[in-house]
C-alpha positions in Angstrom: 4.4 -49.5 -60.5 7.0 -48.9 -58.4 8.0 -45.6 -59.5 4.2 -44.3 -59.2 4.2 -45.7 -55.4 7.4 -43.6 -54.6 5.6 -40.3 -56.4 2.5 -40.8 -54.2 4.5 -41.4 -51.2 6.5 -37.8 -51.8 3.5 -36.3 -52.4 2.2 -37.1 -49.9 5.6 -36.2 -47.6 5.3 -32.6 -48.7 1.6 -32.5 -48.0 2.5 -33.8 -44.6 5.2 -31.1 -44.1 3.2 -28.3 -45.3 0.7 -29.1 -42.5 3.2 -29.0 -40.2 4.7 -25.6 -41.2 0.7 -24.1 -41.6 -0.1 -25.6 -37.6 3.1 -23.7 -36.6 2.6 -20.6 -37.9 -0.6 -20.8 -36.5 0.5 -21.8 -33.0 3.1 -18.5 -33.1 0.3 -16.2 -34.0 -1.6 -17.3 -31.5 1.0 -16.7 -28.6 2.7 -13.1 -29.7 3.4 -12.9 -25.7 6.0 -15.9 -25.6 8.1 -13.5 -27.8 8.1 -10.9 -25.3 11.6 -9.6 -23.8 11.4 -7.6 -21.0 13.0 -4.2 -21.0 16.1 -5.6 -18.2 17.4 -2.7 -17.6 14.1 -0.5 -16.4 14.0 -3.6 -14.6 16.7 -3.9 -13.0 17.1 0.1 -12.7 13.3 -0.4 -10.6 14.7 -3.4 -8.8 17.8 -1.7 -7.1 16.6 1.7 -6.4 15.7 3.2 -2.6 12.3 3.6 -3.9 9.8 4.8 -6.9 7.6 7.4 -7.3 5.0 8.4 -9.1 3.1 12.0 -9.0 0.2 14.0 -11.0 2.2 13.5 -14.6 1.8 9.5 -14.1 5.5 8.6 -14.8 7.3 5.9 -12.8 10.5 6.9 -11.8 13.1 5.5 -9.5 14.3 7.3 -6.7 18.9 6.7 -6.6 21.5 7.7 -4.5 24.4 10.1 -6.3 28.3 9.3 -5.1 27.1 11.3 -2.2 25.0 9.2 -1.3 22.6 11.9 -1.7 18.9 11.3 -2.6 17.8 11.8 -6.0 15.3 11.0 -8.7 16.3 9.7 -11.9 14.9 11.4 -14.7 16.6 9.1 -17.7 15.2 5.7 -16.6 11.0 6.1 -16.2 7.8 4.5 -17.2 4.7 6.0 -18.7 2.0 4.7 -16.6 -1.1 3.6 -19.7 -4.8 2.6 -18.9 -7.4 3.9 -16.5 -8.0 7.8 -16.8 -4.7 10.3 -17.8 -7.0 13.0 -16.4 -7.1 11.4 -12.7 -4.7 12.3 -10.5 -2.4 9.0 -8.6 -3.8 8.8 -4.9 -2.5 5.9 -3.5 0.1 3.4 -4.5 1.7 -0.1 -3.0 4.0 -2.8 -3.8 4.8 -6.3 -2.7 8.6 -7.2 -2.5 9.9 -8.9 -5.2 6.9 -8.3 -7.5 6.7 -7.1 -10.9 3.8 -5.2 -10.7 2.7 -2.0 -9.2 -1.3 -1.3 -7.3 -2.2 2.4 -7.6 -5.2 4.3 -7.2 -6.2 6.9 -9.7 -9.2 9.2 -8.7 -11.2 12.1 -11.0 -10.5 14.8 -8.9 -13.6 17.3 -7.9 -13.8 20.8 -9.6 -14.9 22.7 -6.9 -15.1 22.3 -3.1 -18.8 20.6 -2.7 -20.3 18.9 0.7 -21.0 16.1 -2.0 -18.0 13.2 -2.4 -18.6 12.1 -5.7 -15.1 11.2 -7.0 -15.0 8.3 -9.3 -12.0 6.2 -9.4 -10.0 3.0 -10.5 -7.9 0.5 -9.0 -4.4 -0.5 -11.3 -2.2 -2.8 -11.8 1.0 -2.0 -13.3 3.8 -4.6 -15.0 7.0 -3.2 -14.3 8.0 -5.8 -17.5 5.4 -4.0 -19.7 4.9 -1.0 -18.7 1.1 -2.1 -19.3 -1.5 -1.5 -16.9 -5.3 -2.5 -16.9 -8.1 -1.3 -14.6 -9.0 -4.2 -11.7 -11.9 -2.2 -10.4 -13.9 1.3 -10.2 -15.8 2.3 -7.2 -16.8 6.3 -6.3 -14.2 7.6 -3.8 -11.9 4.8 -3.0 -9.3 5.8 -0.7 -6.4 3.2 -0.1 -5.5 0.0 -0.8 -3.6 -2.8 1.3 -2.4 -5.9 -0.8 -2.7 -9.8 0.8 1.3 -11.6 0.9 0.9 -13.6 -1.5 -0.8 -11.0 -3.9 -4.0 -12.6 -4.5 -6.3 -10.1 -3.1 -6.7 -6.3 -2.0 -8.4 -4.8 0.2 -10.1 -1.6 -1.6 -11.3 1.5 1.1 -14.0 3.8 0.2 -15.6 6.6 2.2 -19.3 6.0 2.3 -22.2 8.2 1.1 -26.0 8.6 1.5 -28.5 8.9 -1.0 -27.6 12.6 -1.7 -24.2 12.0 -2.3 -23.0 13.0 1.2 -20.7 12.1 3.4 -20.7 11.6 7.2 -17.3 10.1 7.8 -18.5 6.5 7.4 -15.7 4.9 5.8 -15.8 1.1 4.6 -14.0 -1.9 2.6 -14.1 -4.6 -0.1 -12.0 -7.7 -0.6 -10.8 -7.6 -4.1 -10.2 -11.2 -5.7 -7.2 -10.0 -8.4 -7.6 -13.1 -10.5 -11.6 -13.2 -10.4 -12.3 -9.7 -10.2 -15.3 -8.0 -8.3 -14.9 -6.8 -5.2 -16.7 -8.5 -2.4 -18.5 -5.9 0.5 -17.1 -6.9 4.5 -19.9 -7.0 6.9 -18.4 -4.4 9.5 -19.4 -4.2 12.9 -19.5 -0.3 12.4 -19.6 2.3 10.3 -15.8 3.3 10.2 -12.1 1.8 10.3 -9.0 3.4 11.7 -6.0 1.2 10.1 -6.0 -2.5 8.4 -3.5 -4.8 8.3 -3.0 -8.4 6.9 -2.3 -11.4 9.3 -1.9 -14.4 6.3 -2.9 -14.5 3.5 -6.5 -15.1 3.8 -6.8 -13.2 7.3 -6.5 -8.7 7.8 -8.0 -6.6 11.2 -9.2 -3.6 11.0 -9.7 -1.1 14.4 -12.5 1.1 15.1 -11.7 2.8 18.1 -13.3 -0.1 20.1 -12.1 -2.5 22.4 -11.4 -5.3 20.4 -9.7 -6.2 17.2 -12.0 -7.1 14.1 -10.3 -10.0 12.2 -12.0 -10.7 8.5 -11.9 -14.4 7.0 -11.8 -13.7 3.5 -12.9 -17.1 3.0 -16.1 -16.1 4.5 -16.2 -12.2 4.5 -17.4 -11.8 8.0 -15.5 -10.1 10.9 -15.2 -11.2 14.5 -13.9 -9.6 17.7 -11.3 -10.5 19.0 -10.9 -9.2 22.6 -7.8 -7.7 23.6 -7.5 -8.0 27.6 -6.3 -4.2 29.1 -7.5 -1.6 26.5 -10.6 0.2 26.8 -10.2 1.9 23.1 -7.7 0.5 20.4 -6.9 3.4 17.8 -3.8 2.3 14.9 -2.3 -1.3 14.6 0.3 -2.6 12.8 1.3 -6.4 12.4 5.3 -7.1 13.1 5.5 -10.0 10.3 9.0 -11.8 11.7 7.9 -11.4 15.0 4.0 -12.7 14.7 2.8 -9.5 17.0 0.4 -6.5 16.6 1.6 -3.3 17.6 -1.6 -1.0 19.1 -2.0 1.9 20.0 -4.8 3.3 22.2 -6.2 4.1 25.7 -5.7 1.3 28.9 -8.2 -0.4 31.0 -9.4 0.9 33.4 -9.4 4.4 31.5 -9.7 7.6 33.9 -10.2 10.3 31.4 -6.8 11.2 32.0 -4.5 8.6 30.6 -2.8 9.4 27.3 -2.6 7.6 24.4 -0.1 4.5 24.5 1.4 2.2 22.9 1.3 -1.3 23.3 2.9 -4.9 22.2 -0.1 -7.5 21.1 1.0 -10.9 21.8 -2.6 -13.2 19.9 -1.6 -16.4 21.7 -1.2 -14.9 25.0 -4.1 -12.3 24.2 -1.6 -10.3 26.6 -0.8 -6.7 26.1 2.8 -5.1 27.1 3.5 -1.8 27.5 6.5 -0.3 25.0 5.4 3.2 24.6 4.5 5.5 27.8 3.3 9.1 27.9 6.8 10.3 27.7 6.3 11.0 23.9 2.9 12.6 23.9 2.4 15.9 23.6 0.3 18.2 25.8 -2.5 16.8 23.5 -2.0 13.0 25.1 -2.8 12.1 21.3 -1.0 9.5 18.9 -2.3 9.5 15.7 -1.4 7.9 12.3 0.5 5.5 14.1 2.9 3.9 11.4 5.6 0.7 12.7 8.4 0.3 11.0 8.5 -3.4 9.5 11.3 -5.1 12.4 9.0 -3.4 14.6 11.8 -1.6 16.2 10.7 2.3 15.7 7.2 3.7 15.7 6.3 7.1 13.3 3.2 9.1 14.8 1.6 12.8 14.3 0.7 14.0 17.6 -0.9 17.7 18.5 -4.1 17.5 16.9 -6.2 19.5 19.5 -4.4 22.3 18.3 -4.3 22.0 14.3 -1.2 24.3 13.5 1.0 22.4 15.9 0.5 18.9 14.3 3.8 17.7 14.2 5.4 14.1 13.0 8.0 12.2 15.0 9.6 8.7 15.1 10.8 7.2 18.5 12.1 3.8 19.5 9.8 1.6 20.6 11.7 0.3 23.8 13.1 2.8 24.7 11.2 5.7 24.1 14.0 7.3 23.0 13.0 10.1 19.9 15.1 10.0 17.2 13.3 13.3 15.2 10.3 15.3 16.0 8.5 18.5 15.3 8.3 17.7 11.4 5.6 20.0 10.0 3.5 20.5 7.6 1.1 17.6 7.0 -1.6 16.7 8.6 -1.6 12.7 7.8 1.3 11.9 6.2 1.8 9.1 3.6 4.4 7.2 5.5 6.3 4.5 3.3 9.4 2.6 5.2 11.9 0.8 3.7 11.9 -3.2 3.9 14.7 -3.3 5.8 13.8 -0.4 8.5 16.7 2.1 7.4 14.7 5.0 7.0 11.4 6.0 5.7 9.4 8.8 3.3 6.8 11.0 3.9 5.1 14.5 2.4 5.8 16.9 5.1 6.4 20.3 2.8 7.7 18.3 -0.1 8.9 14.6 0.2 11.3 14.0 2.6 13.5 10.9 3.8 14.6 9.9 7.2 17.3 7.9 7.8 17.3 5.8 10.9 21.2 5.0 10.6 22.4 8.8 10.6 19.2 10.1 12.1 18.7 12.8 9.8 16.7 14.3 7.6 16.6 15.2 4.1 14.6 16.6 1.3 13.9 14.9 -2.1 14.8 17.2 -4.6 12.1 17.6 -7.7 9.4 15.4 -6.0 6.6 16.6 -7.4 4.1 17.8 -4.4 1.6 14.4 -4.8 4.2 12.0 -5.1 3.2 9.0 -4.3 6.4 6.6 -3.0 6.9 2.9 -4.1 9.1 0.2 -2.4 10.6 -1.6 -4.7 
C-alpha cells in the first residue's frame, strides 16, 4: 500500500511540474516584447548628437561634430524610418527632450501645380528603441505639429478647404489624444492661426492677428480671449518655459498706421506688456515675421522684408538689447527654424541647411543635408 501511495504521489508531482513548464512557455509567447534589447548604441549615438535629421529618403541620421568641431552628418549610424507611406515626402518633424520617440509628418505630395489642396497625409510616431513607427492619424493637408510637455497630446494643423477642394487661406487645428487616438476639432474664434504654443500640459494659445491671445482647454476644447492690455494686433508668440512669459510680437495701442512691428514681453499675471524689441531692427518694410524665440528667451530669429519678396531676409538679434548678432540670410521665405535646448545656436533651410552659433556668432553650412531636411533635437 505504501509503495502504491508514493507512485501516485510522483505521478502526480510530474503532472504538477509539466503544468508549470506548459503555463510558462505560454506566458513567454505571449510577451516576445519583454525580450527586447534596445540597439544602445543608435541610442546613445541619437542621444548625444547636436541634432537629427531626416529628408525625402526617410533615414534618421544624427547630425556630429568632427575634431574640428565642424558640423557634420553621420552616415554609418541611421535609422530606416518604416510605416505610413515610403512615397510621401517628411514635412514636419518634432521631439520632446529626453524622449524616445520621434512625431513627423509625411504628406503625398501633389503631381502638378493645381488651385485644389488635396494632399493626404499621416501623423508618426517613431521609437528611437525600435526603429518602428505606426501611423497616429491621417487628415488631407496637415501642416505642422506642436507636442504637449508631457507627451500626451498634439496639436495637428491643417489648411482648410471648401467643397471643391479649394483653398482660401483658412487654416485650422485638432487636439490629438496620443494614447486614445482621434483627433478632436478646436472651436476657433476665426478662420486662421499665426503661431501656437503650449502653456502646461493641458493648456496652448494660438494668435490670429487680433488683439487678444486665444488660450484652448484641452479638457474642454474651447478657446477664450485673453486680452492683452497695449496691442492693437498680436502677430507670433512664443512661451519662455523657465521664465513663465509670452514673447509677442505685433503692433501697439494706440496704432497710427505708422508704427512698426515690435516686440514685446507678456507678463499673464500682470496682463502687462514691456517693450524688448523697438523699430531699430525692422527693415524699411516695418515687418517681423516668423518670429521664432530661442528657449532662455534671450535671442529672437525673424524674416523681415516681405513687401518686397526678393529681399526677404532672416536675422537673429538680442532681445534686450537689440543688438544683431547676423542678418541678411537669404533664400527662404519661412524658414524651418529649430534651436537648440540650451540656446547655443540654431538650424534653418536658407539655400541648404545651415547652423548658427550664438557663442562664436557665425555661420555655417551643413554639408550633404539633403534640400528638405527636416532637423530633430535630440
Amino acid at each position: 500500500m505504501n509503495s502504491l501511495k508514493a507512485t501516485i504521489f510522483l505521478l502526480l508531482c510530474i503532472l504538477l511540474l509539466g503544468i508549470a513548464n506548459s503555463r510558462s512557455d505560454i506566458a513567454a509567447a505571449a510577451t516576445p516584447a519583454s525580450t527586447f534589447t534596445p540597439d544602445t548604441g543608435i541610442l546613445r549615438a541619437f542621444s548625444q548628437a547636436d541634432a537629427l535629421v531626416i529628408g525625402k529618403d526617410r533615414v534618421l541620421r544624427p547630425i556630429t561634430r568632427d575634431k574640428d568641431t565642424n558640423l557634420k552628418i553621420d552616415h554609418t549610424t541611421q535609422m530606416v524610418l518604416t510605416g505610413g507611406s515610403e512615397t510621401y515626402r517628411i514635412s514636419a518633424a518634432s521631439k520632446i527632450a529626453n524622449s524616445h520617440f520621434v512625431y513627423l509628418v509625411d504628406k503625398k505630395p501633389q503631381a502638378v501645380i493645381s488651385p485644389k489642396l488635396d494632399e493626404a497625409a499621416n501623423v508618426l510616431q517613431m521609437d528611437l528603441r525600435t526603429g518602428q513607427s505606426k501611423v497616429l492619424f491621417s487628415r488631407k493637408n496637415i501642416s505642422e505639429i506642436y507636442i504637449s510637455p508631457d507627451e500626451m497630446q498634439v496639436v495637428v494643423t491643417y489648411v482648410v478647404t471648401d467643397s471643391k477642394g479649394e483653398t482660401r487661406g483658412a487654416r485650422s487645428f485638432c487636439v490629438l489624444m496620443i494614447a486614445k487616438g482621434g483627433c478632436t476639432d478646436v472651436q476657433m474664434s476665426g478662420h486662421f492661426y499665426l503661431s501656437i504654443g503650449w502653456l502646461n500640459n493641458t493648456t496652448f494659445f494660438y494668435t490670429d492677428r487680433g488683439p487678444s491671445l486665444l488660450v484652448v482647454d484641452t479638457n474642454t476644447m474651447q478657446a477664450r480671449e485673453q486680452s492683452v492690455k497695449g496691442m492693437s494686433s498680436i502677430d507670433y508668440g512664443a512661451y519662455v518655459a523657465n521664465r513663465g512669459v509670452l514673447i509677442l510680437s505685433g503692433f501697439p495701442n494706440p496704432y497710427t498706421g505708422t508704427s512698426p512691428n515690435q516686440v514685446f514681453e507678456y507678463d499673464f499675471k500682470a496682463n502687462a506688456i514691456t517693450l524688448i524689441s523697438s523699430a531699430s531692427i525692422v527693415d524699411q518694410c516695418r515687418d517681423i515675421d516668423g518670429l521664432r524665440v530661442s528657449p532662455d528667451g534671450r535671442y529672437l530669429s525673424f524674416i523681415s522684408g516681405t513687401c518686397i519678396p526678393n529681399n526677404r531676409s532672416w536675422s537673429v538679434v538680442e532681445a534686450k538689447t537689440n543688438k544683431t548678432i547676423v542678418s541678411g540670410i537669404k533664400g527662404t521665405n519661412y524658414p524651418s527654424v529649430q534651436w537648440n535646448r540650451d540656446s547655443s545656436g540654431l538650424y534653418l533651410q536658407a539655400n541648404g541647411l545651415k547652423y548658427v552659433d550664438m557663442n562664436t556668432k557665425t555661420i555655417s553650412a551643413v554639408p550633404d543635408a539633403p534640400e528638405d531636411a527636416q532637423v530633430i533635437i535630440p
